[in-house]
N, C-alpha and C positions, 0 to 999 in steps of 0.2 A: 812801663809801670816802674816806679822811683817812689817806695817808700821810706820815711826816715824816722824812727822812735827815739824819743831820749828816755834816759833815766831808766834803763833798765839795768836789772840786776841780776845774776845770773850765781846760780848753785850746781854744784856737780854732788853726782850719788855713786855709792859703792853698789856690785853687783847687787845686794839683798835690799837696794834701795835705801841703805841707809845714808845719811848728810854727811860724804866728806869732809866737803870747804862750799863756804856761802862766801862771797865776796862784799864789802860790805863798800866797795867800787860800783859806781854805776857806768853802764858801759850805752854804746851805740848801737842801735839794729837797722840796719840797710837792707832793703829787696830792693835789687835790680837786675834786670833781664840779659841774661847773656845764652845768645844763640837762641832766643825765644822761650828759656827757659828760666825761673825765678831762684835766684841766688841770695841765700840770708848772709850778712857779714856783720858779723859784733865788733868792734876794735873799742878803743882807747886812743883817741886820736891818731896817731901813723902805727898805735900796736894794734896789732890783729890779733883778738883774743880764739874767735872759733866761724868757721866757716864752712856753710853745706847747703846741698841745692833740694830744691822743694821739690825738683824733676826725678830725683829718686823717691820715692814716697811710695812707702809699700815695699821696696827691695832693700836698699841700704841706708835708708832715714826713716825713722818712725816718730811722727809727732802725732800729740794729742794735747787738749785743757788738760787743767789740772788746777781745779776752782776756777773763782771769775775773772782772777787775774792773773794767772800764771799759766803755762804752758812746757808739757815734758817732752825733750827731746832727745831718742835714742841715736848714736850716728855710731857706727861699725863697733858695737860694746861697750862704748861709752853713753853713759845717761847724764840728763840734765833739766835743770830747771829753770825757765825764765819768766823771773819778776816784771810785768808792768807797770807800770806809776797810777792805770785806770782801768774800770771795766770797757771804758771806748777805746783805750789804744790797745788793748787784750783784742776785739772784737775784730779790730783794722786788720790787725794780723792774723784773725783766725779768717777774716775774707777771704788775706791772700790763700793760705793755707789751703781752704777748702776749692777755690780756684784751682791750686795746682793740684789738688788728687783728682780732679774733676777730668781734668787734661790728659793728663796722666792714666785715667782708667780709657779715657775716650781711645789712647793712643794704642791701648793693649788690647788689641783685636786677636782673635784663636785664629789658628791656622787656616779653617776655612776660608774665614772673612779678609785674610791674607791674599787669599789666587782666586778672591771671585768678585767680581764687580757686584756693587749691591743689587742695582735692578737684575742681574740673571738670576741670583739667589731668590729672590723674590716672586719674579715669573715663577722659578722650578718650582718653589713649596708649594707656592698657590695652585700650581696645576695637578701636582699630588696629591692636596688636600680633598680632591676630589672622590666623592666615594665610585663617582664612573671610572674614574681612572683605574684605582683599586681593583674595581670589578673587572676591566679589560687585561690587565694582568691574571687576574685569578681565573681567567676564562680561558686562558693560556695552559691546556690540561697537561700538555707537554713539560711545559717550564713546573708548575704544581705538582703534580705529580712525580714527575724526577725527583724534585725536592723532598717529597714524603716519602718515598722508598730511599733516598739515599740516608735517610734519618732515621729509620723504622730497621731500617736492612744491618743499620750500624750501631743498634739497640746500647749495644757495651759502651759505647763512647758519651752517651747521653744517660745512661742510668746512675742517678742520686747527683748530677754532677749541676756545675751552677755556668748558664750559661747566657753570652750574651746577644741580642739580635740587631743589628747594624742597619739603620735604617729600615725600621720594622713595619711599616703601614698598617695595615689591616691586624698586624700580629699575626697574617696564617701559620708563616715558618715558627713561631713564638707558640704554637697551638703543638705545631709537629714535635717540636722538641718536649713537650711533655708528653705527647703519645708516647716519644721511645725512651720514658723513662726520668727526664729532668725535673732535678729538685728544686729548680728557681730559675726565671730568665728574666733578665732586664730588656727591656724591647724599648729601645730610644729611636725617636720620631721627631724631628723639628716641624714638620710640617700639622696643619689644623687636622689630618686624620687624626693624631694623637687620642683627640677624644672621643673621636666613635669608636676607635679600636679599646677604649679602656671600658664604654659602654659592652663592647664583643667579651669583654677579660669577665668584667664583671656577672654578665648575661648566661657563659658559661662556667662560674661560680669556681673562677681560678686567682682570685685576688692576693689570694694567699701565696702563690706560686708565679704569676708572672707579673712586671713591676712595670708601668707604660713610664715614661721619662720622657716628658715632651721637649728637648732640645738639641742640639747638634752633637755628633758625635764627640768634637775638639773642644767642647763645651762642657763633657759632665764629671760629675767625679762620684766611682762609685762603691758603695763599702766596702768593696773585697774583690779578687780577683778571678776571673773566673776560668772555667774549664777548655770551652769551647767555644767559639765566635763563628754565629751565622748569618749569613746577608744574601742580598741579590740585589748585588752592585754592579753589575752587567747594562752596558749598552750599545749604542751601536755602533757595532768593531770593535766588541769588547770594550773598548775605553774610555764612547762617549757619554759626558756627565761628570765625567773625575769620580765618579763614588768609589770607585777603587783604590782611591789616596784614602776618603776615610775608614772604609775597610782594612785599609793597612793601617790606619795610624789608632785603631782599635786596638792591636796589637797590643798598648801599654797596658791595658787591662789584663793582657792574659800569662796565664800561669806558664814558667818555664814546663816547655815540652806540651803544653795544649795543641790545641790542633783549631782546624778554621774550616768548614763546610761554605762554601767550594775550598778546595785546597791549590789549583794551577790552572790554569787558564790558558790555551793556545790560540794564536790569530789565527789563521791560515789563506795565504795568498797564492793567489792564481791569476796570470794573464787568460784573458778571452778575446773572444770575437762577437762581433752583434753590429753587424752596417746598419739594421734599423734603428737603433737605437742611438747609434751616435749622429746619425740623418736626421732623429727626432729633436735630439738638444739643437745641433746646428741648423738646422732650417726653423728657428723660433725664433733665430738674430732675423729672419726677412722680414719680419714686420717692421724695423726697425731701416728697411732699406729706401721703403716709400719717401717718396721727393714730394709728394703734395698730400698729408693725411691733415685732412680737413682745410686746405693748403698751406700745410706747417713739413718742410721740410724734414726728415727725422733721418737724414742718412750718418749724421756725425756722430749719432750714437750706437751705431750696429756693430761695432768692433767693442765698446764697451757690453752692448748686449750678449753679447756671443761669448766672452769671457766671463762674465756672467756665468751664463746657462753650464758653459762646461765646468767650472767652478762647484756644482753640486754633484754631491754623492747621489750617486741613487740607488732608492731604498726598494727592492721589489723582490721576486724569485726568478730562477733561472734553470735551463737544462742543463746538468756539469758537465755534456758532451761540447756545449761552445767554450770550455776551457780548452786551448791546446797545449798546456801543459803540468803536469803535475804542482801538486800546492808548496811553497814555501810557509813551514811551522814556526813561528814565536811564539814561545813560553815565557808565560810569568808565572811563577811560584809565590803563592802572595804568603806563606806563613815564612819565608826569607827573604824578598825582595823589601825594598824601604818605599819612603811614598814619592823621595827624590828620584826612583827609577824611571818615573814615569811622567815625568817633566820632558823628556826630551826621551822618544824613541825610535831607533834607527836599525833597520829589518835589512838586510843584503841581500838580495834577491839572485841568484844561479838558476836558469830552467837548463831544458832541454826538449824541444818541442816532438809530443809525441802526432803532431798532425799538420798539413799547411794551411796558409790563410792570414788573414789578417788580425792583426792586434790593435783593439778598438782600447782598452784599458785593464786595468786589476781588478779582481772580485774577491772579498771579502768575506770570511764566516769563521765562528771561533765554537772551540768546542770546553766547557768547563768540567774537571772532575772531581768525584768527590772520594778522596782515599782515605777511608774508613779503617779501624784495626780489622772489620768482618769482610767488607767487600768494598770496592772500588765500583763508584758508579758516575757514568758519563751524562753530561747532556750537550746535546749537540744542535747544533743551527745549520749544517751544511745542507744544500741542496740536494741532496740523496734521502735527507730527512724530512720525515713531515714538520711541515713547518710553523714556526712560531710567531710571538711578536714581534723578534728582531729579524724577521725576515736575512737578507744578505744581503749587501752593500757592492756597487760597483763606482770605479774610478775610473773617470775616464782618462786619456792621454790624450795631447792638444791636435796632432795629427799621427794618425792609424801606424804603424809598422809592420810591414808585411814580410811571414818565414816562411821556411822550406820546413821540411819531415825533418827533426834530426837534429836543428837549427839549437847553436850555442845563444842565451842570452843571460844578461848580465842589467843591475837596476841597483833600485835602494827605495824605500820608504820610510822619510822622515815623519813622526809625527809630535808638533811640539804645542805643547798645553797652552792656551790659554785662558783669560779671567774670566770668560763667557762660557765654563765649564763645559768644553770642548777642545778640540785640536786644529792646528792649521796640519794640512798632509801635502808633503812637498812626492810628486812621486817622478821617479824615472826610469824608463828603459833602453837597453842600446843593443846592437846589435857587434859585439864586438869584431867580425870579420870585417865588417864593412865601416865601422863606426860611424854609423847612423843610429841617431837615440833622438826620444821624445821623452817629452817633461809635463807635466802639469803642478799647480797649483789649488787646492780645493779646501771649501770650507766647510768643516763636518756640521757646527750648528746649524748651517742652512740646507739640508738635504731635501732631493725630489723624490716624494712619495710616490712613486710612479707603477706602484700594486696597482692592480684588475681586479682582481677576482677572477681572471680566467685561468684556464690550466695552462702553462709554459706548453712552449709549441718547441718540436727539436730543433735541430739547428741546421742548416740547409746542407745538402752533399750527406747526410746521415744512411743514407739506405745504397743498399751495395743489392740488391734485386729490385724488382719490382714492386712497390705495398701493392696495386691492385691484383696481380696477379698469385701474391702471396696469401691475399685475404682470401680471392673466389677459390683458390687451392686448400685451405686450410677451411673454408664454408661446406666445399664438397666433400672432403674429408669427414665432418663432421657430420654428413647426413641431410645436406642441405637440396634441392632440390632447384634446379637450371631449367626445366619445361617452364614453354611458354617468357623465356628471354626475363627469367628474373624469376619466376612465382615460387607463392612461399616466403618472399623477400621482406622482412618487416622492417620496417624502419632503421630501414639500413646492415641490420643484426643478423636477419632472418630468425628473428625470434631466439637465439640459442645465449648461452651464459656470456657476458664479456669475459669470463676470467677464461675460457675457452681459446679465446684469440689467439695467434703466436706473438710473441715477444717484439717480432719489428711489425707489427699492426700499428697502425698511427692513429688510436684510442687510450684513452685515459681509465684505469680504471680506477674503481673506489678503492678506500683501502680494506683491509683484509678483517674486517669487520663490520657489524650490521650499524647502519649510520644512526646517531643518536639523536634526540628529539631538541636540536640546537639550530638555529638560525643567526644571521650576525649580516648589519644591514652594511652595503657594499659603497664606495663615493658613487654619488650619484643616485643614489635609494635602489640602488636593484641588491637584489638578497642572495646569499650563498648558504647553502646547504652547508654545515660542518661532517666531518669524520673523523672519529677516531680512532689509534692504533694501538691498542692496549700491551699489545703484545710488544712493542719495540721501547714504551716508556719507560726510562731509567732501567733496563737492563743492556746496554752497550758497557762492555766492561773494558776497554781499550780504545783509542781516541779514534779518529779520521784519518788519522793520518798511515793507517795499518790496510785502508782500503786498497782496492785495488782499483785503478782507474779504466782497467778492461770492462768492471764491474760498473758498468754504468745503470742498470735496472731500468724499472719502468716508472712513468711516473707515479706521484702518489696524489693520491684523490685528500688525502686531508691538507686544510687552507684555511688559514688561521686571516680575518681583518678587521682584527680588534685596532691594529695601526701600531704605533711605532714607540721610543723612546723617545727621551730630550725634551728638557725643561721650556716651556711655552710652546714646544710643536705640535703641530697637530697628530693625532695620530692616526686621524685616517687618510690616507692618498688625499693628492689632489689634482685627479683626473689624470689626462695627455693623452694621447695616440696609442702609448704603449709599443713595444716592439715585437718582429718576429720572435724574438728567444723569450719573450718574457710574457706571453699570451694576448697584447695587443693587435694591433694594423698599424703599421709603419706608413710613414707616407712621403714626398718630395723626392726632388731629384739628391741623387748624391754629389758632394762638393767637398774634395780633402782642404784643410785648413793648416796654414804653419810647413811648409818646405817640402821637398818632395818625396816621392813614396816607388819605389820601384823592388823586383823581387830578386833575394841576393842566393 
C-alpha cells in the first residue's frame, strides 16, 4: 500500500485547541507500509515535517475528521490539523485510517483469546451453553451443597457487600450469595446460558440485585470494585480447562483485602497399583497387531496405538488402599498466586512406601477450601469421599516399577498449559537405590472415561483372615442360624442389617442415610441408584491431607454419573472392561512394556 497526497496543509493547536500556527506551505502525505504496518510521513521535499504510524491508533495516535476536508491528529500531546485539497483525497485517507484501526482492534485480542485456540473456545462455550450440562453440575449435591454452606456459614463476608461470580452459568452460586446476605453480584457468563440464567434472575424477581454480563471474564469492565469473587473453576486435576487463570485474573476487580470463595486449592498425588487396568489400556494396542484385518496388514501401527491408549488419563474411582503410599500436597493459593503460575507446574514427588507391589502409575484428586472470617469449609474429591463429578484421575507410567515396604522413591510432575485449555503432563518416577525410573507422557484433554457404575472392588492381598470365615463368624454371632447346611440364609445376608457386617466383610454399604428418590442413567442405559451423605457435606473443616492412611474405611455407597469436565468431552464414560480396583472385569494376558522390571 503507497499512498501519495499533495497539497496538503497542515495546522498545529494549543492544548485548549486553540490555532497556534497554520502554515500557509503545502506540504506532502505519504502512507507506506513498514513491517506490515501504515506509516504517515508529511515532508517538504527532503524536510520531514511530522511523522506517525497508524499501527498506534487508540494508544499513542489519535485521529479523527474534522469536517469534509480535514482531519485532527493527536500524537503524544501534540494536536493537529490536516488540510485536503478535496472531499475525495480527505476520503482516500480516511480508507486508510479506518483500515488501520480495523487491524489494529483485530490484533488486540484479551488475554483469553491469547492461550486458547479459537475452535476449543468455541467447543467449550457451546457445550456449557447447555442447560443439561448445567443441570449435571447442579446434580452434583456434593459440589452444591459445599458451596451453599460455605456461603451461608460465612454470612459476614457476604452481608451488604458487592460481589462477583466468575463464570456463573445457571447463576446458582450468584443465588447463594444473596441468601447469605449480598447487596449486588455480577454473574459474567460468555457462554449461550447467559440467557436462561437472566430468565432464573428475572423469574426469581432479583434483577435489581444480580446483573447477568454475558462475556468473558478478560473481557468486561465493571462499575466498581467488588468485595468478594465466587467461582467454580475446578477441573479435572484441578487445572483442567484453565478457568483458574480467569478466576485469578478476576482479581483486578477486587477490592484490597477481599477475599475469593474457594480461597486454595490442593492437588494431591499418590502412586498406585492396578495390573488390571494397566492390562486393560495395553492389551487395546492387539487389535492393532493383526497381519490380515480384512486382509490389510495393521501391525505398523501398534506401537503408535499403545502410545496412544497409555497417553490418556483416566477418569474413574478407586480403593485408596491400592495407593502404596502416602499423598504428595500442591497448593495454589488463588487470592496470591498470578495466572502466570500456572502456565508451567512442577510438583517433586518424595514417598516412602507404606506397602509392597507394583507401581502401575499416579492418582489424582484435589481438595478446595473455603476460609471464611466464620468457618473454614472443605470440599473434597478424594476417594474416601463420596463422590463427585470430577471423579479422580489416574496416570499411568510406561512400564510398571515394582517396591518393597519402606521403599525410598523420588519423581516430579510437570504440567504445562496449552491453547486446547488443558495441560500436557510429563510425569516421572525412580527408584533412587537402584536407579530405575519410568516416565510417561499424557494428554489431559483427551481423557478415558472409564467410570461403571459399579462399586470399586479392594485391591488384591487386602484381607489378612479369612472374609468367608469372618462373615459365617460374625452371621453366628449375630443370631444367624447353620441347621440344615445354610437355612435361614437369605440372599446371602441371612436377612439381617448390612450395617451389621464387620468392617473387612467384602460388601458395600449405602451410605449412612436413607437413599433419595434420584436416578441418573449409567454408559450403556443401565441405571444407578443415587445416595446421599448429608451429614459429611461441607462440614470437613481441615483438608486430606490430616487423614490418616491406616484410616482406610469402608466403601461409600454414594456415586455420582453425571460424567466429567472439559470443553467438548463427553461426560459420561465411554464404556471398556474396567479394572479390578475400579469395579470392572479386567481381562488378557499381562505384558510389561518399555525395559525391565525386577524387585529391589
Amino acid at each position: 500500500m503507497a499512498i501519495r497526497l499533495e497539497g496538503v496543509q497542515l495546522t498545529s493547536l494549543s492544548d485548549r485547541g486553540d490555532v497556534l500556527q497554520k502554515s500557509d506551505q503545502t506540504f506532502t502525505l505519504e502512507v507506506s507500509n513498514e513491517n506490515n504496518v501504515p506509516v504517515v510521513r508529511i515532508h517538504s521535499g527532503s524536510h520531514q515535517v511530522l511523522r506517525f504510524s497508524l499501527g498506534d491508533c487508540g494508544s499513542t495516535v489519535h485521529v479523527c475528521p474534522a469536517g469534509k476536508s480535514a482531519f485532527m491528529v493527536h500524537i503524544n500531546g501534540s494536536s493537529f490539523i490536516l488540510h485536503f485539497q478535496s472531499e475525495f483525497e480527505m476520503t482516500r485517507f480516511q480508507n486508510v485510517v479506518d483500515g488501520a484501526q480495523h487491524d489494529h482492534q483485530t490484533k488486540q485480542k484479551s488475554v483469553f483469546e491469547n492461550r486458547t485456540e479459537e475452535a476449543s473456545a468455541t467447543q467449550y462455550f457451546q457445550f456449557y451453553g447447555y442447560l443439561s450440562q448445567q443441570q449435571n453440575m447442579m446434580q452434583d449435591y456434593i459440589r452444591t451443597s459445599t458451596y451453599q454452606k460455605a456461603m451461608l456459614q460465612n454470612h459476614e463476608d457476604f452481608r451488604n457487600k458487592v460481589v462477583l461470580d466468575v463464570g456463573a452459568g445457571s447463576c446458582i452460586l450468584s443465588f447463594f450469595a444473596i441468601q447469605a446476605g449480598a447487596s449486588k453480584v455480577y454473574a459474567v457468563e460468555a457462554s449461550n446460558i447467559a440467557a436462561q440464567a437472566e430468565l432464573l434472575v428475572k423469574a426469581n424477581r432479583l434483577s435489581d440485585r444480580i446483573t447477568v454480563i454475558p462475556k468473558k471474564i478478560e473481557e468486561i469492565n465493571l462499575p466498581e470494585e467488588v468485595d468478594i469473587i465466587i467461582s467454580e473453576p475446578m477441573g479435572y486435576m484441578l487445572f483442567n480447562e484453565r478457568m483458574l487463570e480467569s478466576y485469578m485474573h478476576a482479581k483486578k476487580w477486587l477490592k484490597p483485602g477481599g477475599k475469593m470463595f474457594p480461597t486454595v486449592g490442593d492437588l494431591h498425588v499418590a502412586p498406585f497399583s492396578d495390573d488390571s487396568l494397566y492390562m486393560e489400556q495395553f492389551n487395546k494396542a492387539n487389535f492393532w497387531y493383526q497381519q490380515s484385518f480384512h486382509g490389510v496388514n495393521l501391525t505398523s501401527l501398534r506401537e503408535a496405538a499403545l502410545q496412544e491408549f497409555l497417553r490418556q488419563p483416566v477418569v474413574d474411582t478407586f480403593d485408596i488402599r491400592i495407593c502404596l503410599a502416602r499423598s504428595v500436597k500442591y497448593t495454589v493459593n488463588f487470592e496470591t498466586a498470578a495466572e502466570s503460575d500456572l502456565h508451567r507446574i512442577e510438583i517433586p514427588l518424595n514417598y516412602t512406601t507404606h506397602q509392597a507391589g507394583a507401581i502401575h502409575g499416579l492418582a489424582f484428586w484435589f481438595d478446595v477450601a473455603f476460609h471464611g472470617s466464620m468457618q473454614s469449609v472443605w470440599l473434597s474429591t478424594a476417594p474416601t469421599e463420596p463422590l463427585t463429578h470430577w471423579y479422580q484421575v489416574r496416570c499411568l507410567l510406561r512400564s510398571p516399577l515394582y517396591v518393597k515396604h519402606g521403599q525410598k522413591l523420588t519423581g516430579k510432575v510437570v504440567l504445562i498449559a496449552n491453547k486446547r485449555q488443558s495441560y500436557d503432563i510429563d510425569i516421572e518416577l525412580e527408584c533412587p537405590r537402584s536407579g530405575v525410573r519410568s516416565t510417561n507422557r499424557l494428554d489431559l484433554k483427551n481423557p478415558f472415561f472409564h467410570y461403571t457404575g459399579q462399586p470399586v472392588q479392594p485391591p488384591s492381598g487386602t484381607y489378612t483372615t479369612s472374609p468367608s470365615e469372618s462373615y459365617w463368624n460374625q452371621y453366628i454371632s449375630n443370631g444367624g442360624s447353620m441347621e440344615g447346611n445354610g437355612g435361614g440364609h437369605h440372599n446371602g445376608y441371612g436377612g439381617q442389617d448390612m450395617a451389621s457386617l464387620s468392617p473387612n466383610t467384602n460388601v458395600v454399604p449405602v451410605a449412612n442415610a436413607d437413599p433419595i428418590s434420584h436416578t441418573s442413567v449409567l454408559p450403556g442405559g443401565s441405571a444407578q441408584h443415587q445416595y446421599f451423605m448429608p451429614s459429611s457435606v461441607g462440614m470437613a473443616t481441615s483438608s486430606f491431607q490430616s487423614l490418616s492412611y491406616q484410616q482406610v474405611g469402608k466403601h461409600r455407597g454414594s456415586r455420582r454419573s453425571e460424567g466429567g469436565r472439559g470443553g467438548g468431552n463427553s461426560y459420561h464414560g465411554t464404556g471398556g472392561t474396567g479394572s479390578s480396583n475400579s469395579g470392572g472385569s479386567g481381562g488378557g494376558g499381562y505384558s510389561s512394556h518399555g525395559g525391565s522390571s525386577s524387585w529391589y
